[in-house]
C-alpha positions in Angstrom: 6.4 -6.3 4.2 5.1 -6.1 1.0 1.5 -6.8 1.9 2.1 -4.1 4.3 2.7 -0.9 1.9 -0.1 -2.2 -0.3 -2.3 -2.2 2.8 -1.3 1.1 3.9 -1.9 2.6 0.2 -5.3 0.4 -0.1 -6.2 2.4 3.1 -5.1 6.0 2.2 -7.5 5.7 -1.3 -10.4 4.1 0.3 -9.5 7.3 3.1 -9.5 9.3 -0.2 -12.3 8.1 -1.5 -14.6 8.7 1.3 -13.1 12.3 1.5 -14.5 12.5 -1.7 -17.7 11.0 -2.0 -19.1 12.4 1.6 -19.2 15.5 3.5 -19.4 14.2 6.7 -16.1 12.9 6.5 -13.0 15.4 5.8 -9.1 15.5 5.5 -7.9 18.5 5.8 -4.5 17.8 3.7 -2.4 15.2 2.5 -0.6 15.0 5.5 -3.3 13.7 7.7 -4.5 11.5 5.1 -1.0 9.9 5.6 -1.0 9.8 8.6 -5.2 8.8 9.4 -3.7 5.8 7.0 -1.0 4.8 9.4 -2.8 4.7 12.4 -6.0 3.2 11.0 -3.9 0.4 9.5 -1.9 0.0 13.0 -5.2 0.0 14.6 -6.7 -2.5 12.5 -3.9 -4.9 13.1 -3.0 -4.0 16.8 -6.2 -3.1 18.8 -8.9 -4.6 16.7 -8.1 -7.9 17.3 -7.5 -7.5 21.3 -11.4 -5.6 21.1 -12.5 -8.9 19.1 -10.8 -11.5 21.8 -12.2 -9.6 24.6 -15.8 -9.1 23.4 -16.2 -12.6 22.4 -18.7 -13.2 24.4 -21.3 -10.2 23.5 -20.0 -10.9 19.8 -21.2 -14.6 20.1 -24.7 -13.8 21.8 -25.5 -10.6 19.0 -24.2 -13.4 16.4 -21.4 -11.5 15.6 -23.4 -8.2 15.1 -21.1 -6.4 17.6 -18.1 -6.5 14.8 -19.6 -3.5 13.5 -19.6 -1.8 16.7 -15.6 -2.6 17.0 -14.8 -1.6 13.6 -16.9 1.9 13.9 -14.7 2.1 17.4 -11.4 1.4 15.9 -12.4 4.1 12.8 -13.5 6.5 15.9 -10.3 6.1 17.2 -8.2 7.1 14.4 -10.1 10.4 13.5 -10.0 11.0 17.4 -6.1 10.8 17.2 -5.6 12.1 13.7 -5.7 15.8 13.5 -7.4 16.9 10.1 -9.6 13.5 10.3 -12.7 15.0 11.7 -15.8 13.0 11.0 -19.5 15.0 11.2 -21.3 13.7 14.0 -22.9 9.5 13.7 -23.5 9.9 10.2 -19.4 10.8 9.1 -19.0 7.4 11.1 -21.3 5.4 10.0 -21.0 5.9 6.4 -17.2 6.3 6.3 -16.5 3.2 7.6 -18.7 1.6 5.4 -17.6 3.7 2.6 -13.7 3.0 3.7 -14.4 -1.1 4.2 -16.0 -1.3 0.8 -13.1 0.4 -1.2 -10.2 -1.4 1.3 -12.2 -4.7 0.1 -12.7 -4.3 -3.3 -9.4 -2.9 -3.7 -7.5 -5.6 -1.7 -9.4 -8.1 -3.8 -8.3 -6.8 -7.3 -4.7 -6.4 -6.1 -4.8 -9.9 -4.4 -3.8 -9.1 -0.8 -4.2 -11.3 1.9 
């Protein structure tokens, strides 16, 4: 439970944080940046590894090179479902989730979550 909250705050600053840095991504208020970090972090433990398990195959054959095409999928999803998460066109994608996945990572790392 513990790793849990510390996931779900990880992934509201990194959320922040690419609010900040880029204008392709935006939250509108503090509420969807709660709530983009709730459903981002359901979706990265929920549907992200049924995507992974059922695109085995075409992850095996790119060398694992599709990942990157789940994970921009799962970020999709949440700024589809979110309302206040809107992400400008490829580039909002694209650089968020890289932008989100390096600060989730380097945070995680520091605080020593699993």
């Amino acid at each position: 439970m513990k790793n849990a909250i510390i996931k779900f705050i990880v992934t509201g600053l990194s959320l922040f944080v690419a609010d900040g840095l880029l204008d392709s991504v935006t939250l509108v208020d503090t509420k969807s940046l709660l709530l983009a970090a709730i459903v981002l972090g359901l979706a990265n433990a929920i549907i992200r590894p049924i995507l992974i398990i059922l695109t085995l195959p075409i992850t095996l054959v790119t060398l694992g090179l599709f990942l990157i095409a789940v994970n921009l999928f799962v970020y999709w999803l949440a700024s589809y479902l979110v309302p206040g998460f809107e992400l400008a066109g490829w580039n909002g994608l694209i650089l968020g989730a890289l932008v989100t996945w390096i600060v989730s990572w380097a945070l995680e790392g520091i605080l020593g979550v699993d």
